[in-house]
C-alpha positions as CSV (number, residue, x, y, z in Angstrom):
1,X,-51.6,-39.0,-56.1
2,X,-51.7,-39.8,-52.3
3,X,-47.8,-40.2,-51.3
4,X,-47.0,-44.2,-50.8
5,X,-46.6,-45.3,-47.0
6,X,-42.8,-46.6,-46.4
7,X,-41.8,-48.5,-43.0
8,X,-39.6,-46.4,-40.9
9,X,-35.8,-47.2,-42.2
10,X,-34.7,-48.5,-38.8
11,X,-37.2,-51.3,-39.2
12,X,-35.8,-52.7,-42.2
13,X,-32.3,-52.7,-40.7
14,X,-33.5,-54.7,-37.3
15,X,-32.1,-57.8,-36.9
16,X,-34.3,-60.9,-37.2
17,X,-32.0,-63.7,-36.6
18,X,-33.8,-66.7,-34.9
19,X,-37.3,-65.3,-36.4
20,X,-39.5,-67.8,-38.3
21,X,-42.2,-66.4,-40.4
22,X,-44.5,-68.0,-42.7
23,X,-45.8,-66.4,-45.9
24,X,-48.7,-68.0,-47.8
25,X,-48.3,-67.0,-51.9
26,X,-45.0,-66.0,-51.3
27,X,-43.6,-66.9,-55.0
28,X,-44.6,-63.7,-56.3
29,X,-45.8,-60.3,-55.8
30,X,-45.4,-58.4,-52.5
31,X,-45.4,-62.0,-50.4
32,X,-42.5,-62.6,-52.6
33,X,-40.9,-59.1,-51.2
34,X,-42.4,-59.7,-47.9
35,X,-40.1,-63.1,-47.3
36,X,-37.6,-61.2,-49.4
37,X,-36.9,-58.5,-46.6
38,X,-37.5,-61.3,-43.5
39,X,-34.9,-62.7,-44.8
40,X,-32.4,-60.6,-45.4
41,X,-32.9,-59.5,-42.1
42,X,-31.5,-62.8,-40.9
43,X,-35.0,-64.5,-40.6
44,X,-36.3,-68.1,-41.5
45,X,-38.5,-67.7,-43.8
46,X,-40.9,-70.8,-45.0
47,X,-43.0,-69.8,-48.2
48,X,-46.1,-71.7,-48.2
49,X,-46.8,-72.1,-52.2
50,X,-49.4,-74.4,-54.0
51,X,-46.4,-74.9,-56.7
52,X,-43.5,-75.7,-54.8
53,X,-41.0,-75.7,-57.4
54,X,-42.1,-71.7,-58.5
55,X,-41.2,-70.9,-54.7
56,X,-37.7,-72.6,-55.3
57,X,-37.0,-70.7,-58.3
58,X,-38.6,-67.3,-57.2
59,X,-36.3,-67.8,-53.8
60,X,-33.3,-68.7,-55.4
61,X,-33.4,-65.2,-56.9
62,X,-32.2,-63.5,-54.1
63,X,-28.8,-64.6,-53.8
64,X,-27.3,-64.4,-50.8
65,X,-29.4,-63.3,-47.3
66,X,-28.5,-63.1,-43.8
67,X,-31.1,-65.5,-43.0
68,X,-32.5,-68.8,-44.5
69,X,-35.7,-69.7,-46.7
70,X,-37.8,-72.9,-47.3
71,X,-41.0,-73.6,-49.7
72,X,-43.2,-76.1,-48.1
73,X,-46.5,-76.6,-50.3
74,X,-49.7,-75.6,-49.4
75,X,-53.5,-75.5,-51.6
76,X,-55.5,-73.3,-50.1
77,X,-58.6,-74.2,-52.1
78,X,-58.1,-78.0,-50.0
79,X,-58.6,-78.4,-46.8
80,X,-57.1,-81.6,-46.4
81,X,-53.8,-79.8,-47.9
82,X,-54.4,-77.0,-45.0
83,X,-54.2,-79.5,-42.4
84,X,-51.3,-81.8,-43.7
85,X,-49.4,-78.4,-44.2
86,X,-50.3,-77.2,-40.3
87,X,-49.2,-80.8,-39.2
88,X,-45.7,-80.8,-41.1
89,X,-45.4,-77.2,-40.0
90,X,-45.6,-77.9,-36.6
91,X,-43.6,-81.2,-37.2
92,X,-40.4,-79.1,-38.2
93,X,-40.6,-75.6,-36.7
94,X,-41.1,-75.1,-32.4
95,X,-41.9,-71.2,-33.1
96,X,-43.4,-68.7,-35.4
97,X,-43.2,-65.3,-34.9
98,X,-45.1,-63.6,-37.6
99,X,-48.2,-65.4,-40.1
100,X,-48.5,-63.7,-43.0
101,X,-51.9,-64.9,-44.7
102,X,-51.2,-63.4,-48.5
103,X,-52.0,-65.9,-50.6
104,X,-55.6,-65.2,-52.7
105,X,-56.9,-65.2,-56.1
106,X,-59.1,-62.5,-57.7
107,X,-61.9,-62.5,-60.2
108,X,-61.7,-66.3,-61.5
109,X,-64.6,-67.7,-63.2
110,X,-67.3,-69.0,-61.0
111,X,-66.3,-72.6,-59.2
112,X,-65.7,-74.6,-56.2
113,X,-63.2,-75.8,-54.3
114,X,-63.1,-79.6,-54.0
115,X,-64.4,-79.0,-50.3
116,X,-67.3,-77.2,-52.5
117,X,-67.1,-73.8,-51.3
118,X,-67.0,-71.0,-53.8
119,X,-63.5,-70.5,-54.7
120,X,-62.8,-67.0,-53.3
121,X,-64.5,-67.7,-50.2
122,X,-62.6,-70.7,-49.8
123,X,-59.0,-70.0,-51.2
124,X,-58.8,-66.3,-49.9
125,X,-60.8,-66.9,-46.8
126,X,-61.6,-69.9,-45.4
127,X,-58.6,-71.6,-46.6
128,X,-56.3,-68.9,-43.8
129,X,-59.3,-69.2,-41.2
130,X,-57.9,-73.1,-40.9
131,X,-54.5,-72.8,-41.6
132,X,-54.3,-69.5,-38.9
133,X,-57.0,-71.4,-36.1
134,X,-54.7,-74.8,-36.4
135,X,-51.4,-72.4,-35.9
136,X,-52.6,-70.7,-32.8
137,X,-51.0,-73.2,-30.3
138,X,-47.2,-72.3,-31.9
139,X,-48.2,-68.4,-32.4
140,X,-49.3,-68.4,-28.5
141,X,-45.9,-70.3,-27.4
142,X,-43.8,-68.1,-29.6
143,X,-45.4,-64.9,-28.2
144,X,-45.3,-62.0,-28.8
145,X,-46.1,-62.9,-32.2
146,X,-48.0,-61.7,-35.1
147,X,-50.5,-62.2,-37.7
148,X,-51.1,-60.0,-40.8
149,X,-53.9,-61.0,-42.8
150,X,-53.9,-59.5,-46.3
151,X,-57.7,-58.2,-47.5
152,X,-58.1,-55.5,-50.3
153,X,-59.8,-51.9,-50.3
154,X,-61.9,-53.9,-52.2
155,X,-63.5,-55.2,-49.3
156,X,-65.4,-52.2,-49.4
157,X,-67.1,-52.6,-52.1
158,X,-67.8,-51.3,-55.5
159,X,-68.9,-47.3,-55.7
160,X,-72.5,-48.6,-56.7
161,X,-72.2,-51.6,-54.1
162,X,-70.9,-52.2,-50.7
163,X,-69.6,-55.2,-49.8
164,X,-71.6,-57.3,-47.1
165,X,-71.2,-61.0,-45.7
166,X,-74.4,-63.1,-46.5
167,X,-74.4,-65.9,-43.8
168,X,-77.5,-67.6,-45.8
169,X,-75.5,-67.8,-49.3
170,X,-71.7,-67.4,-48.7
171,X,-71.4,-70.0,-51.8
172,X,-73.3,-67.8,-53.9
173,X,-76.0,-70.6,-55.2
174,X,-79.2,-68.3,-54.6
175,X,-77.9,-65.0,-56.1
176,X,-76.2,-64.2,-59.6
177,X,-73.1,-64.7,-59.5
178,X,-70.5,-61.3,-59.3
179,X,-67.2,-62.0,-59.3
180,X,-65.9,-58.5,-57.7
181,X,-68.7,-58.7,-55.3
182,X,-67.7,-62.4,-54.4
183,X,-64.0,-61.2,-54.1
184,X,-64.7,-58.1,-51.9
185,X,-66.9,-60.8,-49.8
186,X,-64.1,-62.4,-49.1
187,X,-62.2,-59.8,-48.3
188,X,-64.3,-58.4,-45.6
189,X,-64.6,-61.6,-44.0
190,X,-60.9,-62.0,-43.7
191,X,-61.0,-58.2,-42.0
192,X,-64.0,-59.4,-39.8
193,X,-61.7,-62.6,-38.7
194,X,-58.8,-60.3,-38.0
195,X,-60.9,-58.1,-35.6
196,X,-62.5,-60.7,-34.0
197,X,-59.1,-63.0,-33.2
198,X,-57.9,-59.9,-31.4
199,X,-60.2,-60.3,-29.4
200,X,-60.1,-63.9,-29.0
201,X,-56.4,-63.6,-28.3
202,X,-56.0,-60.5,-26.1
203,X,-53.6,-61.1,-23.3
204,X,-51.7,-63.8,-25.1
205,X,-49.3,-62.0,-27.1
206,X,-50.5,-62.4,-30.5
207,X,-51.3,-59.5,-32.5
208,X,-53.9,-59.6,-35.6
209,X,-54.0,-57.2,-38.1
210,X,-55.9,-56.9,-41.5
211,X,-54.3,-55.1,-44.1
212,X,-54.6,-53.1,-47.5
213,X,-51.4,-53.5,-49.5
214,X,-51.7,-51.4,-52.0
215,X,-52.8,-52.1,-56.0
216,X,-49.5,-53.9,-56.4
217,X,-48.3,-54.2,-60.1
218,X,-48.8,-58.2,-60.5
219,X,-51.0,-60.6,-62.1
220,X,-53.6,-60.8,-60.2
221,X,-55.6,-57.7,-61.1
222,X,-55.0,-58.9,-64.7
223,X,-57.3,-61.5,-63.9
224,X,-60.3,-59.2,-63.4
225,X,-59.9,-57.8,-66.8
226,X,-61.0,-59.1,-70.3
227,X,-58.9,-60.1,-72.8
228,X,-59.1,-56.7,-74.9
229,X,-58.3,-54.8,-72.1
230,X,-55.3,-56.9,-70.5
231,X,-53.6,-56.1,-73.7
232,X,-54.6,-52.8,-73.5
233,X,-52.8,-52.6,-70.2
234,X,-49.9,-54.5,-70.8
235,X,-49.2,-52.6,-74.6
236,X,-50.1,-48.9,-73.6
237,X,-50.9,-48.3,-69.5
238,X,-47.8,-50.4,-67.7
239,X,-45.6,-48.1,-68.3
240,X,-47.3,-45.1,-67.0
241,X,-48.7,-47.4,-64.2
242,X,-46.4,-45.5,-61.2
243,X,-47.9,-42.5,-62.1
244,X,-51.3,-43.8,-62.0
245,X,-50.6,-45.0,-58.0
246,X,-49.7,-48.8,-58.6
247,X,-47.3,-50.4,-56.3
248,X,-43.8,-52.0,-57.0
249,X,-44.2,-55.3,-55.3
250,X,-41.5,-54.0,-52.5
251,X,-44.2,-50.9,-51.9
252,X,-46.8,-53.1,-51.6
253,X,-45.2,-55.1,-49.1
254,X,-44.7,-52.1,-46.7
255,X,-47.9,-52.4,-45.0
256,X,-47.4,-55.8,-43.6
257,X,-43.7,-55.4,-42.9
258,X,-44.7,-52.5,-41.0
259,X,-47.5,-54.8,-39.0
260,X,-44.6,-57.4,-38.3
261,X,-42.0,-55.2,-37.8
262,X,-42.7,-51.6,-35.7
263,X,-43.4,-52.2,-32.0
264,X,-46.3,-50.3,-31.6
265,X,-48.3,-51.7,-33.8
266,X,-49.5,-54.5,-31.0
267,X,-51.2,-51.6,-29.3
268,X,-53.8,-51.8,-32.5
269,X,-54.5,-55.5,-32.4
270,X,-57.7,-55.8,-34.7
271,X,-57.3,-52.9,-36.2
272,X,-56.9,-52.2,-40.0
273,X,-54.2,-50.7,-42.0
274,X,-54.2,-49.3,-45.5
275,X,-51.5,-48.4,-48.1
276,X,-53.2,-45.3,-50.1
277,X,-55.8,-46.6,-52.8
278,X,-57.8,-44.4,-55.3
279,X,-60.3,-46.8,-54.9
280,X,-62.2,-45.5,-52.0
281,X,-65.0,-44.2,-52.6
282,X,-64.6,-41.1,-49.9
283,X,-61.8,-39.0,-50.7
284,X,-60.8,-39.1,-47.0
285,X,-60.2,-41.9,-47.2
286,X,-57.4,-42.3,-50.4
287,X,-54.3,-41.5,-48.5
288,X,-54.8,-44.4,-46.7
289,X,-53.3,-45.4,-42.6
290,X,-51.5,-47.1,-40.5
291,X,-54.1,-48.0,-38.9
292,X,-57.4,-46.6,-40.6
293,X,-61.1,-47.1,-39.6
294,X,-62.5,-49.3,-42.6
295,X,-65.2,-47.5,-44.6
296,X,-67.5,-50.3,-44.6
297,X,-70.3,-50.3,-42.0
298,X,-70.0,-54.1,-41.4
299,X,-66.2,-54.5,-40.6
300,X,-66.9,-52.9,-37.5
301,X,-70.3,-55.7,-36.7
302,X,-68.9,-57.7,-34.2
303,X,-72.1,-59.6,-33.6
304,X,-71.3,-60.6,-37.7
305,X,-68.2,-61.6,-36.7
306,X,-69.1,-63.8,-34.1
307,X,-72.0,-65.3,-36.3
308,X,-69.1,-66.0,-39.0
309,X,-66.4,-67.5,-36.7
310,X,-69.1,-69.8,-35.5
311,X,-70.2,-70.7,-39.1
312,X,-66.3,-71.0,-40.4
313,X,-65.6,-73.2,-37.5
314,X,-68.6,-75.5,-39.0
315,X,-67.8,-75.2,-42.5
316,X,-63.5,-76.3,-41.7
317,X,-65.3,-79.0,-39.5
318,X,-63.4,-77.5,-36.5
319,X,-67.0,-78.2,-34.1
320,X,-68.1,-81.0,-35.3
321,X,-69.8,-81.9,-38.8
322,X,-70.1,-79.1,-41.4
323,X,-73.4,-80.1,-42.2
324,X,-73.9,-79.0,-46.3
325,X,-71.1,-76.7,-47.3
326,X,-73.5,-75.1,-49.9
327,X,-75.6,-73.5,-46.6
């Protein structure tokens, strides 16, 4: 198995007092490890979670930290809630160093999100695309600062299927519906954001990343599988599931701590970096990188990009009307 990526120890050691980061999903999983570390580095930490009171009891687990945590409450899936959380946000807090967009949701059953986007798309993606676009003010005043956005190496695809953006169906209403495919969709598009605010924002400080974390040992990939074989799992395969290259949720937060963290990561703005993932389909490309090209043709389209920034700006009503959010 490819060796797991680890920060550097002196990163984890550096003091963060008078830091404030914000972690979307960061009640569980690696966002929980992620505000976990900030914060016992001395940081402020606000958890953005669509269940407030799980972020209060998954915080109140670390005990004593050098720094300070908060759970404000945030739906992705409503952009109404996006806004009102931006505008409380910036309401209590006059900086924020580091935007961690981890929150996302993998393989539900086909739906919309009361904006009526299709849920992936608009929880994983365009749910971050407003919450980052209406935090840019307070990242650019609190330069240098830093944005991590958390994608998948399934943005790549499938081995019989790469992933691509389709501008004329990005709710899925004139193909069959694919849950994978519409998760790695969204995954891509959140790389494609990444590279493209880099761009947007070179010369002001704030540095965009997209990110791999790993296949971190949590619930969410238990959502992909059926029944049968999430028992499976859990009964016979968890316990060898080190072995067969999962992440602790602590691994799996390396990757973005190292984006936040290391001080020459800026000098990769856009770029994107991977934990190790058998999933690739080019052996290459398993060990993974800090930073990596990504293997799919069309995270490197900047002409898509544009096309998409200009479309999410419609679809969040950010230029004027969205016209039908099922275009």
């Amino acid at each position: 198995m490819p060796k797991t990526l680890m920060c550097e120890p002196r990163l984890l050691e550096s003091d963060l007092s008078g830091r404030v980061y914000l972690v979307t999903g960061a009640n569980s999983g690696a966002g929980l490890a992620t505000t976990e570390q900030l914060a016992r580095q001395g940081a402020h930490v606000v958890g953005a979670c669509r269940r407030v009171d799980a972020g209060e009891e998954a915080f109140a687990g670390f005990g004593d930290v050098a720094g300070s945590t908060e759970v404000m409450k945030l739906d992705l899936g409503s952009l109404t809630s996006v806004r009102s959380f931006a505008q409380a946000f910036n309401a209590r807090h006059d900086r924020l160093d580091g935007l961690v967009n981890n929150a996302g949701i993998m393989g539900p059953p086909q739906g919309k999100t009361e904006d009526g986007f299709e849920t992936q798309f608009g929880v994983n993606y365009l749910g971050h695309f407003l919450l980052t676009e209406l935090l840019l003010d307070i990242l650019k005043a609190s330069a240098p600062s830093r944005i991590v956005s958390v994608s998948s190496v399934v943005h790549v695809g499938t081995r019989r299927q790469v992933a691509e953006i389709h501008l004329d169906d990005l709710n899925w209403e004139k193909r069959e519906y694919d849950r994978t495919m519409a998760y790695a969709e969204s995954k891509l598009a959140m790389v494609l954001h990444a590279s493209h605010l880099a761009r947007r924002l070179e010369g002001t400080g704030v540095s965009v990343f997209s990110i791999h974390p790993g296949w971190v040992r949590s619930n969410l990939a238990a959502s992909m599988m059926p029944g049968w074989l999430n028992s499976v799992w859990n009964a016979a395969l968890r316990p060898l599931s080190g072995p067969l290259g999962t992440l602790s949720p602590f691994e799996g937060a390396q990757t973005t701590l190292h984006c936040l963290l290391d001080d020459e990561a800026p000098q990769h703005s856009g770029e994107y970096f991977s934990q190790n993932s058998v999933l690739y389909p080019n052996r290459e490309n398993r060990p993974g990188g800090w930073p990596m090209p990504s293997p799919n043709p069309q995270a490197h389209d900047m002409e898509l990009a544009e096309r998409l920034y200009q479309r999410s700006l419609g679809l969040v009503g950010l230029n004027g009307p969205t016209g039908d959010a099922t275009v």
